[in-house]
Structures are given as structure tokens and as C-alpha cells.
C-alpha positions as CSV (number, residue, x, y, z in Angstrom):
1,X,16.8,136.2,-137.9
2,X,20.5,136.8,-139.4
3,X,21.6,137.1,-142.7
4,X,24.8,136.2,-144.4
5,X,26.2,138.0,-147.5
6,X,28.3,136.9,-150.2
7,X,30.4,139.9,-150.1
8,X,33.5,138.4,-148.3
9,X,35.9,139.9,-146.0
10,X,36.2,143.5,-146.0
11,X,38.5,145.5,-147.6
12,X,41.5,146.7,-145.6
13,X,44.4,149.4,-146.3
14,X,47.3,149.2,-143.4
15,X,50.6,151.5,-143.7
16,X,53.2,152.9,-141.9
17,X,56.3,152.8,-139.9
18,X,57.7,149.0,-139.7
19,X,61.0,150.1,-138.9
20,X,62.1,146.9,-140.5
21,X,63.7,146.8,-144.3
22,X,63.3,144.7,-146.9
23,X,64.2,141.2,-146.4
24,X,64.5,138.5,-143.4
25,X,63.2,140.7,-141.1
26,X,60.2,141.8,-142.8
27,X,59.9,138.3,-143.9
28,X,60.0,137.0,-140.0
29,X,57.7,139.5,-139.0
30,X,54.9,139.2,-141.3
31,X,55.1,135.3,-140.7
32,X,54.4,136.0,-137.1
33,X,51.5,138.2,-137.7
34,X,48.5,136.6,-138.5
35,X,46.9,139.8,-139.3
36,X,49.7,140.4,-141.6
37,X,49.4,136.8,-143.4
38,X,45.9,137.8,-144.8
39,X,47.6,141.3,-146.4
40,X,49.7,141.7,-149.4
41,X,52.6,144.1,-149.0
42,X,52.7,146.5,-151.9
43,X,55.6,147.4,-153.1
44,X,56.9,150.9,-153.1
45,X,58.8,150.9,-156.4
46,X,62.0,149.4,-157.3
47,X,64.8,150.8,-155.1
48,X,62.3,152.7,-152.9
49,X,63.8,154.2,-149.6
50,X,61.7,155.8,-147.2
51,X,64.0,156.1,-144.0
52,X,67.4,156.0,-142.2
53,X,69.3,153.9,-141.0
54,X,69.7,154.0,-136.7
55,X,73.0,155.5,-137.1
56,X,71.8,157.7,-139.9
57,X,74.0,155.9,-142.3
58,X,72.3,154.6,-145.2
59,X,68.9,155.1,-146.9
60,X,66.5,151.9,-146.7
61,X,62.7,151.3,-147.0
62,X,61.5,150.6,-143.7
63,X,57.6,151.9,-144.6
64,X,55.4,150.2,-146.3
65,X,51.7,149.6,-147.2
66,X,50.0,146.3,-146.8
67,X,46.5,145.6,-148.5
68,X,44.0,142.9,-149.2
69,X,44.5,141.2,-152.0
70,X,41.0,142.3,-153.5
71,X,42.7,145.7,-153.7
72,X,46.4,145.3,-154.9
73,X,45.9,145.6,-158.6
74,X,44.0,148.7,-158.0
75,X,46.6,150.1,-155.7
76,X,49.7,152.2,-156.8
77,X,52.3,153.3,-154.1
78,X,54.6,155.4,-154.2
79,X,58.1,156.7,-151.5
80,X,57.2,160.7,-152.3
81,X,60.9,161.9,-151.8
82,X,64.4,160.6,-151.2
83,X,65.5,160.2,-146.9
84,X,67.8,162.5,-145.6
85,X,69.0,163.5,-141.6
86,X,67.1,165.8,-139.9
87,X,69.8,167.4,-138.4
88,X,71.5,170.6,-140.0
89,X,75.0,169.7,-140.6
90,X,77.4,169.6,-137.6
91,X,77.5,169.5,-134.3
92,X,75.8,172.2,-132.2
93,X,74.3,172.6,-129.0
94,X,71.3,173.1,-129.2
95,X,70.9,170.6,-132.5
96,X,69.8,172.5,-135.4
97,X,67.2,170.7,-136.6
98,X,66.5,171.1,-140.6
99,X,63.5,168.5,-140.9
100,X,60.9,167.2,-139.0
101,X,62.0,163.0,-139.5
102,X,64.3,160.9,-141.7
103,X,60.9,159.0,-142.7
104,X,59.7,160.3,-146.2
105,X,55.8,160.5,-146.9
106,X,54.6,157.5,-148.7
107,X,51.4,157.8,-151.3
108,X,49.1,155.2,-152.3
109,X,46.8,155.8,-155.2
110,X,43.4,153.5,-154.7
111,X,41.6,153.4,-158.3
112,X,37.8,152.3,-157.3
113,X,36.7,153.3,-160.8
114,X,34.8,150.1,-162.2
115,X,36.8,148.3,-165.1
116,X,34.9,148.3,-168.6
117,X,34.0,144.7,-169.4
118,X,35.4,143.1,-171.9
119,X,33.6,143.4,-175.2
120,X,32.3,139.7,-176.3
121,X,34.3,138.1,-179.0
122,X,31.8,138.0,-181.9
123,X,31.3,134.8,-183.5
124,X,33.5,133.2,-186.1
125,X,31.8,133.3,-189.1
């Protein structure tokens, strides 16, 4: 015999490297994801950058965390640091290397602490 539960769909937390900023692109590829469709992106923060550019150019948020939307207003995110090159300075051969990416860590805060209830509304006298 099966049983069936009430519960819903799970849960899920998905983040990392898109490679893909804010805007068109990110829009065109989470419409051709269906897994993507069923997630909310949260946001990082207003002005957020967690990367590079390819030519090392200019910062832009190109990492992000998606969620279901069961979890989103229990989820805070947050880009831990602002982007910079990897590579010390000028020109050398080897490359001096002074970090390990361009990609800053990203935190999400997940607050599974059950809200109080709302205290009834006593009666109007």
C-alpha cells in the first residue's frame, strides 16, 4: 500500500557560479531551465558584486543563490567581500598570483526557528 503526504515538494537550496550577471542573460537562462522556474533567486543585496569581468575589467554579480519559495523569507544572503584580480600587479613570468579566484564567498543565513503565532485579537468589548 502507498501513502501520500500533504507536505509538498521538498525544500531546495541551489548556489553558485552562473557566470552570468544580472539582467537578460540571467533572465534567458532561468526561462530555459525548468529546474530553475520552480526556484526563486535571492538576492544578494543591492549593488552586490561577487566576480570579474572575463577581461578582469569590472566588478559584477555573476553568483547567486536560488531557493524554493517556502524558504525565501527565511533566507538572508549575503556577497562576503568586494571582487578583485588574482593576479599580483604586473606582468611577470611566472604570474604572481595574490588570490586564489576573482569570485568572492557568498553567505546565506537559513532561519528555521518557528515564528511565534500571532496573539488573538481579543474581543471588542
Amino acid at each position: 500500500s502507498s501513502s501520500t503526504t500533504s507536505a509538498g515538494p521538498p525544500s531546495i537550496i541551489l548556489g553558485g557560479d552562473f557566470n552570468c550577471d544580472i539582467g537578460k542573460n540571467l533572465e534567458k537562462l532561468e526561462e530555459s531551465s525548468t529546474f530553475l522556474q520552480s526556484l526563486q533567486r535571492s538576492p544578494l543585496g543591492e549593488n552586490a558584486k561577487t566576480g570579474l569581468s572575463g577581461d578582469f575589467s569590472e566588478t559584477v554579480c555573476i553568483d547567486h543563490f536560488y531557493c524554493s519559495s517556502d524558504l525565501l523569507p527565511s533566507i538572508r544572503t549575503v556577497a562576503l567581500a568586494r571582487p578583485a584580480s588574482p593576479w599580483a600587479g604586473k606582468m611577470t613570468r611566472p604570474a604572481k598570483v595574490s588570490g586564489a579566484s576573482d569570485h568572492v564567498a557568498i553567505l546565506m543565513e537559513l532561519d528555521l526557528q518557528p515564528k511565534p503565532k500571532p496573539e488573538p485579537q481579543e474581543a471588542a468589548k
